[in-house]
C-alpha positions in Angstrom: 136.4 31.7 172.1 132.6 30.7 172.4 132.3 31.7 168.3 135.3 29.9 167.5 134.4 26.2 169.2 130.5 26.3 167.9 132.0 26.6 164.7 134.6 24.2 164.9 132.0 22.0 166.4 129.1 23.1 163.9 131.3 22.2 161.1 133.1 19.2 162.5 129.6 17.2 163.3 128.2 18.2 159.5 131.7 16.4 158.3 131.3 13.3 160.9 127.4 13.0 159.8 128.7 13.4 156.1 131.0 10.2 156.5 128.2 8.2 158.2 128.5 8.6 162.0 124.9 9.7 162.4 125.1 8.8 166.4 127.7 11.3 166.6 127.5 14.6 169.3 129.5 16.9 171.1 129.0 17.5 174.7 127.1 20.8 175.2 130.2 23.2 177.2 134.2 23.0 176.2 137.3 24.0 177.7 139.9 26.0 176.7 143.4 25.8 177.3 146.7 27.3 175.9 150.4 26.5 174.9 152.7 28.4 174.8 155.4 27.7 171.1 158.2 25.4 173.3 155.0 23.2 174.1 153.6 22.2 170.6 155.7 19.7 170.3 154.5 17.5 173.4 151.2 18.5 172.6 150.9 16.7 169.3 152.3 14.0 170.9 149.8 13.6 173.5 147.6 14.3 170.9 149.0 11.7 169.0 148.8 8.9 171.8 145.5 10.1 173.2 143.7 7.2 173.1 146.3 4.9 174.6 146.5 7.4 177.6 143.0 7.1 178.0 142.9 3.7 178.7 144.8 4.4 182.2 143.3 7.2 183.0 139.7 8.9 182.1 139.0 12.0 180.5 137.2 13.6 183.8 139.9 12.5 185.6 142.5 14.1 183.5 140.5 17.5 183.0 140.0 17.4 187.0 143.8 17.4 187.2 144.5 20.3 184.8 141.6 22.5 186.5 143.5 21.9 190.1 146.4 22.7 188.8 146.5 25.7 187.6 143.7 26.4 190.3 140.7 27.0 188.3 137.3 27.6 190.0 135.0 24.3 188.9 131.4 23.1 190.2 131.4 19.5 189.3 127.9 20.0 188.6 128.3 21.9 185.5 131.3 20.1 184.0 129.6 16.8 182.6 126.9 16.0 180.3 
């Protein structure tokens, strides 16, 4: 997994740089969740409307919520840049 998301974020900030967003970055860590097949669907859809559903709720707040949820072990300390 760690391979896979410095490449996707290796290659990714290149392409952003390419098309002129200099300022751009990734945070340093990641998360990683999966979907099962029945679930693709409402994922592209929250994909899709991301940005409207962060305007009523933050990112930290969301990823807080997913990592109680399924009752993953988190230190706060390590999660944000």
């Amino acid at each position: 997994m760690s391979d896979l998301l410095r490449r996707i974020k290796a290659g990714s900030s290149a392409w952003m740089k390419s098309e002129g967003c200099s300022d751009f970055a990734w945070q340093s860590g990641y998360g990683a969740f999966s979907v099962g097949a029945s679930q693709v669907a409402e994922l592209v859809g929250y994909i899709d409307r991301q940005q409207e559903h962060h305007l009523g709720r933050s990112f930290q707040e969301e990823y807080l919520d997913l990592l109680r949820r399924y009752d993953v072990d988190d230190d706060e300390r390590y999660l944000w840049d």
